[in-house]
C-alpha positions in Angstrom: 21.1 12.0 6.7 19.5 13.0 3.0 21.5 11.0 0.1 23.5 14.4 -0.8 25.2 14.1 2.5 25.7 10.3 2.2 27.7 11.3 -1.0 29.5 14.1 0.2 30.8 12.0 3.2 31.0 8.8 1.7 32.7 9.0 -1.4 36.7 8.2 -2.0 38.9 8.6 -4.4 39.7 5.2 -6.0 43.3 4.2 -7.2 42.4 0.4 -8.9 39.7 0.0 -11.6 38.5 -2.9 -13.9 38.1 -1.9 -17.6 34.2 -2.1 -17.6 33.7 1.3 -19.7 31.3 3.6 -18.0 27.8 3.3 -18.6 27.1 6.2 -21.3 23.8 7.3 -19.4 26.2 7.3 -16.3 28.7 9.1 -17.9 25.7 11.6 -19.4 24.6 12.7 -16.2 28.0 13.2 -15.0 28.9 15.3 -17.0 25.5 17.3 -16.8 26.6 17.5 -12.7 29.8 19.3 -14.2 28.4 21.7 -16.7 26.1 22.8 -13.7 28.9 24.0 -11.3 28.9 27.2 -9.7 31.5 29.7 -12.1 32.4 33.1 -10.9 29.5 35.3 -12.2 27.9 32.8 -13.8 30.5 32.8 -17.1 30.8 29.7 -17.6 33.9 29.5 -18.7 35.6 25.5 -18.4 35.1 22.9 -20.6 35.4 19.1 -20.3 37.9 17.0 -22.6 36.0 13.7 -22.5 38.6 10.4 -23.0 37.8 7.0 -23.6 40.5 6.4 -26.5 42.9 3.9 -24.8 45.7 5.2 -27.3 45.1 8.7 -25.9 44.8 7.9 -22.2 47.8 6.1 -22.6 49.4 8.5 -24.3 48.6 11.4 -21.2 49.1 9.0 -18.5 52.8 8.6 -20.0 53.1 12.4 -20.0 51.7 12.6 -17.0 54.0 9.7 -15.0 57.1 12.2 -17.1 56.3 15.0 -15.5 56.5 13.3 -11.7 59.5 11.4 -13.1 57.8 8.2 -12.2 57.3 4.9 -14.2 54.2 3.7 -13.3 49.9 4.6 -14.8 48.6 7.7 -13.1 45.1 7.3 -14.3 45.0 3.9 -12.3 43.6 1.8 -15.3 40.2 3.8 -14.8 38.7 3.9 -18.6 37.5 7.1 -18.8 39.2 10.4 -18.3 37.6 13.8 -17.9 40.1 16.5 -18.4 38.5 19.8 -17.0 39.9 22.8 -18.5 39.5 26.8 -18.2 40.0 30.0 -19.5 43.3 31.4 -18.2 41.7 35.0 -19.0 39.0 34.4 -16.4 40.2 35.4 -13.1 38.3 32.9 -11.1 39.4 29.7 -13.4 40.9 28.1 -11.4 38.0 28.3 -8.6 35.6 27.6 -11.5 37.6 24.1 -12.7 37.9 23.2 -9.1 33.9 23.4 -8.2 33.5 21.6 -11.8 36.4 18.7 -10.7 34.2 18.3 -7.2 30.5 17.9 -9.2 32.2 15.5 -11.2 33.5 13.2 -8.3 29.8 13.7 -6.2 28.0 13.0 -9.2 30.0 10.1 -10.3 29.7 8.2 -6.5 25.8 8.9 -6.9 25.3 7.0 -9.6 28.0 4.0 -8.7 30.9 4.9 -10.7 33.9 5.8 -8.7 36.3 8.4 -9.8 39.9 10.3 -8.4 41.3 13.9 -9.0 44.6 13.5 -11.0 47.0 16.7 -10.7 49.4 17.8 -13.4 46.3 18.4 -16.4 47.9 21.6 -16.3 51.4 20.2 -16.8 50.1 17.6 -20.0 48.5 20.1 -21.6 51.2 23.0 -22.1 53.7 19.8 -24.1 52.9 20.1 -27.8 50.9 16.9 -27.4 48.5 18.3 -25.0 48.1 21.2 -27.0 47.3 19.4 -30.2 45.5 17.4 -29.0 43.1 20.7 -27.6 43.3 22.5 -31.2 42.1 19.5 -33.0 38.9 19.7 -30.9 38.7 23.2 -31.3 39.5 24.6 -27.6 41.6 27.8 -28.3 45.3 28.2 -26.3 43.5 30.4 -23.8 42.0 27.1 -22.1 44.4 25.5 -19.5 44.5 21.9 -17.9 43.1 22.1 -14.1 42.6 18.7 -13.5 42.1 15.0 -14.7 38.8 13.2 -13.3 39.2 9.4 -13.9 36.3 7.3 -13.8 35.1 3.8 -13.6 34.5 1.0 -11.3 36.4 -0.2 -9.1 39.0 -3.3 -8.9 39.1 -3.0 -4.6 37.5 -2.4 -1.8 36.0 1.5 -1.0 38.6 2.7 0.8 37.6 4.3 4.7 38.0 7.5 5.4 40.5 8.4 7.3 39.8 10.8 10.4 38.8 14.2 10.2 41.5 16.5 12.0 40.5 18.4 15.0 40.1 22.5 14.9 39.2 22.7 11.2 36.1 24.8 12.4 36.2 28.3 13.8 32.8 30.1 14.6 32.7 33.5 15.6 
């Protein structure tokens, strides 16, 4: 099996992480694994909101937690958060965010940082907060949350994977 099928079948999301920042020439080619995600005819259109301010993590995991109506860190501890956003006007954002969330996470487990796809980006940034926080770095209103990619290293053991279902695969 070639390593881009190792990753693709090895790779788990990771809920318990130490504070070791990410290496920046980790986090560098990351990120370059995100910009180069297929987009609906090639436009292009998401950007990534890149977090390593512990005030500000904190600050969205506490939003975040609100929204589910839970008391407890969403993010998991992980030190860095990559908020993938896209432009609502583009009718295959969503799609686009989604193929830019899943480079993120392969690229991440490549290079030996582990990662997890945390829901409700959408959520954090429609409060005033989220929003602010979007204008001060110049991302226009148009832009919408589609997901939160935590990464780091680990604090456990790689989770297994559990089994794949049966009948997921129909030829014709």
């Amino acid at each position: 099996m070639n390593d881009v099928l190792k990753c693709l079948t090895k790779r788990r999301s990771v809920r318990r992480y130490t504070q070791e920042q990410v290496a920046p020439e980790k986090l560098k080619a990351i990120l370059k694994a995100g910009l180069y995600a297929p987009s609906g005819m090639n436009r292009q259109s998401t950007v990534m909101l890149v977090i390593q301010d512990k005030e500000v993590i904190s600050e969205l995991s506490r939003l975040n937690a609100e929204i589910m109506g839970r008391d407890f860190d969403p993010f998991y501890g992980a030190p860095t958060v990559v908020v993938v956003l896209a432009d609502k006007n583009v009718m295959t954002y969503v799609e686009d965010g989604s193929l830019v969330m899943g480079n993120l996470m392969n690229a991440a487990f490549s290079v030996g940082v582990d990662s997890c796809w945390i829901h409700r980006a959408r959520q954090v940034f429609d409060t005033e907060y989220g929003r602010q926080l979007l204008r001060r770095h110049g991302i226009s209103d148009n832009y919408v949350g589609i997901g939160n990619c935590i990464l780091g290293y680990r604090d456990c053991e790689l989770p297994d994977a559990s089994e794949r279902r049966d009948n997921r695969i129909y030829n014709i």
